[in-house]
C-alpha positions as CSV (number, residue, x, y, z in Angstrom):
1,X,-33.9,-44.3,-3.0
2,X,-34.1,-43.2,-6.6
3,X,-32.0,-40.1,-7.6
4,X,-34.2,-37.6,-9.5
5,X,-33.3,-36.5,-12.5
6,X,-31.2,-33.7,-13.1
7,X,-33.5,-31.4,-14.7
8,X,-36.3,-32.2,-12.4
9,X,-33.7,-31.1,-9.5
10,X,-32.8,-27.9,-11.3
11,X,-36.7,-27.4,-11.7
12,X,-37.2,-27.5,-7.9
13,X,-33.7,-25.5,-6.9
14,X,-35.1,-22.8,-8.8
15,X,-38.5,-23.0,-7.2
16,X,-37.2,-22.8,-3.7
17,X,-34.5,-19.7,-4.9
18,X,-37.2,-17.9,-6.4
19,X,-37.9,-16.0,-3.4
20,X,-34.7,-15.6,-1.8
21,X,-33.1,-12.6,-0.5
22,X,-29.7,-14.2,-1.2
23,X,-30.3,-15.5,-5.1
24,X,-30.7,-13.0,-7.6
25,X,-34.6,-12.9,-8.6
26,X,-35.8,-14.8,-11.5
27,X,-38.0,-13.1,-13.4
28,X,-42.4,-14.4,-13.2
29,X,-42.6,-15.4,-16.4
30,X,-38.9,-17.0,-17.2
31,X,-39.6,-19.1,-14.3
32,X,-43.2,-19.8,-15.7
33,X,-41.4,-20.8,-18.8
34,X,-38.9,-23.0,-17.2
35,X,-41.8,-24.9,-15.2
36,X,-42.9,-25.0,-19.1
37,X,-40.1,-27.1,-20.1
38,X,-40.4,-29.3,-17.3
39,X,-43.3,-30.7,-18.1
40,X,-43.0,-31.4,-21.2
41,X,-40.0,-33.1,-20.5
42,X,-42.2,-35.3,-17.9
43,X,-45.1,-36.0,-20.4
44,X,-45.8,-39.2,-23.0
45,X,-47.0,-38.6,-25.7
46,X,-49.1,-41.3,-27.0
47,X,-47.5,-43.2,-30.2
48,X,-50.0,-41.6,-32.8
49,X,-48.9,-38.0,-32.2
50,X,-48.3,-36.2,-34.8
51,X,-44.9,-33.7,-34.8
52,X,-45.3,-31.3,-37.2
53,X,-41.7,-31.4,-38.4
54,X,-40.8,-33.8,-35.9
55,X,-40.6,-30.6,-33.3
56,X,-42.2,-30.3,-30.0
57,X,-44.6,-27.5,-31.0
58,X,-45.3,-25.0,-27.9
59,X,-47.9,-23.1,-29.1
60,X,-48.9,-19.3,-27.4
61,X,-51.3,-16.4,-28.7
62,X,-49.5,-14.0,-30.3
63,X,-50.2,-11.2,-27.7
64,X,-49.5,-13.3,-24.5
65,X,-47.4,-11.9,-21.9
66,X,-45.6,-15.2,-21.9
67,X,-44.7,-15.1,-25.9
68,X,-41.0,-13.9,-24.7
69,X,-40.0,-16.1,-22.2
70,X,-41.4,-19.2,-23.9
71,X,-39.5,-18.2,-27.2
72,X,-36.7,-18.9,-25.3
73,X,-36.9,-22.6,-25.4
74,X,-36.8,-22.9,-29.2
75,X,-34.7,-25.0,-30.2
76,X,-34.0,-27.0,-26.6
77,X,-34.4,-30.7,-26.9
78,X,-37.0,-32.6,-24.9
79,X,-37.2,-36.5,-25.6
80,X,-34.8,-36.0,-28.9
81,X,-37.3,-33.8,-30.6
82,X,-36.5,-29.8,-30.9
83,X,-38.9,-27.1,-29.4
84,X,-40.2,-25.1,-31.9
85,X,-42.6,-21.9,-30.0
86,X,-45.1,-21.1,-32.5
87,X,-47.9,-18.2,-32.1
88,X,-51.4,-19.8,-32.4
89,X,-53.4,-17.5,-34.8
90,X,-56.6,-19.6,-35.0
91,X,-58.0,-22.1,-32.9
92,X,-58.5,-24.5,-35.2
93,X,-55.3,-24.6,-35.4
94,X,-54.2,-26.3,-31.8
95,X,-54.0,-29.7,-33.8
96,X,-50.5,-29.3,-34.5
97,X,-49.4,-28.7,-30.9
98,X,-48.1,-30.6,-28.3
99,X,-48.1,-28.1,-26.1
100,X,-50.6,-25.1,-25.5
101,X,-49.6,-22.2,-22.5
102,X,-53.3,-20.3,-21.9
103,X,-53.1,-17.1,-20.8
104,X,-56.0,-14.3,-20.3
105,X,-55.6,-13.5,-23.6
106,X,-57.4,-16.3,-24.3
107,X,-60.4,-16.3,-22.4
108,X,-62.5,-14.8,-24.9
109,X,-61.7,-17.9,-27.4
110,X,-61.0,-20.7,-25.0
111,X,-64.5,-22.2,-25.5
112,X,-63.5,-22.6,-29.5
113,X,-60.1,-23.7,-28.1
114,X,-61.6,-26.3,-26.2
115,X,-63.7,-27.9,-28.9
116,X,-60.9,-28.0,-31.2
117,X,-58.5,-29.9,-28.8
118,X,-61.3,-32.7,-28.5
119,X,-59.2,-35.0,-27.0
120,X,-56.0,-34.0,-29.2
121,X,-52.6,-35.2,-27.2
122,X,-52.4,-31.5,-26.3
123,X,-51.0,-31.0,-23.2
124,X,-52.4,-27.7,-21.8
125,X,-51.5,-25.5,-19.0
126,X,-52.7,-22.0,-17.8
127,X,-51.6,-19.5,-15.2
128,X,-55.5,-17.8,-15.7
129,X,-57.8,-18.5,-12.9
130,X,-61.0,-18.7,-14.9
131,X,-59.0,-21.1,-17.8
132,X,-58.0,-22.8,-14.6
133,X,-61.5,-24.6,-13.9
134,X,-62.5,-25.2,-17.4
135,X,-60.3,-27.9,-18.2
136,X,-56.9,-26.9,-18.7
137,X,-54.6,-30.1,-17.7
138,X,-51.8,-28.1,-15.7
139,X,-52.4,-24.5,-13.6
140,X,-49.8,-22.3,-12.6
141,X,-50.7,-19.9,-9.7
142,X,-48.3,-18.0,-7.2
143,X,-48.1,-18.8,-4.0
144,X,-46.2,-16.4,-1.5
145,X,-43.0,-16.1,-3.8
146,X,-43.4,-19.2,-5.2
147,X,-45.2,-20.3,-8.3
148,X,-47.0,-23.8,-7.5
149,X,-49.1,-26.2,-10.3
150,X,-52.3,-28.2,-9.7
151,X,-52.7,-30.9,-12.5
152,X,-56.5,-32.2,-13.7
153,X,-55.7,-36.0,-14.3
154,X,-59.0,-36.0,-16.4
155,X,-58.1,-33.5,-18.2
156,X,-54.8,-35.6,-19.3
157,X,-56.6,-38.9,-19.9
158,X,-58.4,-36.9,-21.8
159,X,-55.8,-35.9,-24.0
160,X,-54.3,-39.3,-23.8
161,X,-51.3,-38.0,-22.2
162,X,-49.5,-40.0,-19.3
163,X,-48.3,-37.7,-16.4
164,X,-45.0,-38.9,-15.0
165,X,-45.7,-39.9,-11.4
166,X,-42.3,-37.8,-10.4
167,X,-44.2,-34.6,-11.7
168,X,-47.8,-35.6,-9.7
169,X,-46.0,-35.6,-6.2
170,X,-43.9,-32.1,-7.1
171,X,-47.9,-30.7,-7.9
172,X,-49.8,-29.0,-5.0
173,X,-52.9,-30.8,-5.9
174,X,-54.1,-33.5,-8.2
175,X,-57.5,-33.5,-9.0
């Protein structure tokens, strides 16, 4: 049997602690932000990326809830590059992301969002149910005390980003 790795194990300790009476409570969106990492760290990137200053850009609206919690993994490493969280002002600007967290503050421009990714190695996850079913490549919902993913494989072929297997059995649904 292969071991899992470390982080991946810390990932899934903190999922089932979460809701415990007997761990002290990790707060929604720091343990949104942590499932965050974890995916980037279990996502390829195909060879023609582009890292805008060789960083792992996490990009975020500026007025999303989640703008806090992800700023806190600036500067962590995933696959030797740094993360760098940067506020998405325009759409048209997505290009230089790796990574994009959709929340309901973007409902109103995730059809412009959407065209601009155009198959872009962007790898895109939402915790909003209506972003949820239009394409976004990872969705966060909460489940009891838990917060569970479902991952659209399309929607990361799409993106020509390669899923680690490990991350598709940890997700409640793959689609």
């Amino acid at each position: 049997m292969v071991s899992l790795p470390s982080r991946l194990i810390q990932l899934l300790a903190a999922c089932l602690t979460a809701g415990s009476a007997a761990a002290a409570p990790v707060p929604e969106f720091d343990l949104k932000a942590a499932f965050v990492y974890n995916f980037a760290l279990f996502t390829d990137w195909p060879a023609d990326a582009q890292f805008v200053a060789g960083a792992l850009n996490v990009c975020v609206h500026p007025a999303s809830v989640m703008r806090p919690s992800l700023g806190s993994l600036n500067d962590r490493m995933v696959k030797g590059r740094k993360i760098a969280v940067r506020q998405l002002a325009a759409p048209e600007d997505i290009r230089g992301c790796q990574l994009f967290f959709a929340d309901a503050s973007d409902r109103e421009r995730w059809p412009q969002i959407r065209k601009a990714l155009a198959n872009a190695p962007v790898l895109t996850i939402t915790d909003d149910e209506e972003i949820r079913h239009d394409g976004s490549i990872v969705s966060l919902s909460s489940e009891g005390s838990r917060i569970v993913f479902d991952i659209d494989l399309r929607a990361a072929r799409n993106a020509r980003l390669m899923l680690s297997s490990k991350l598709l059995r940890l997700a409640r649904s793959v689609q």
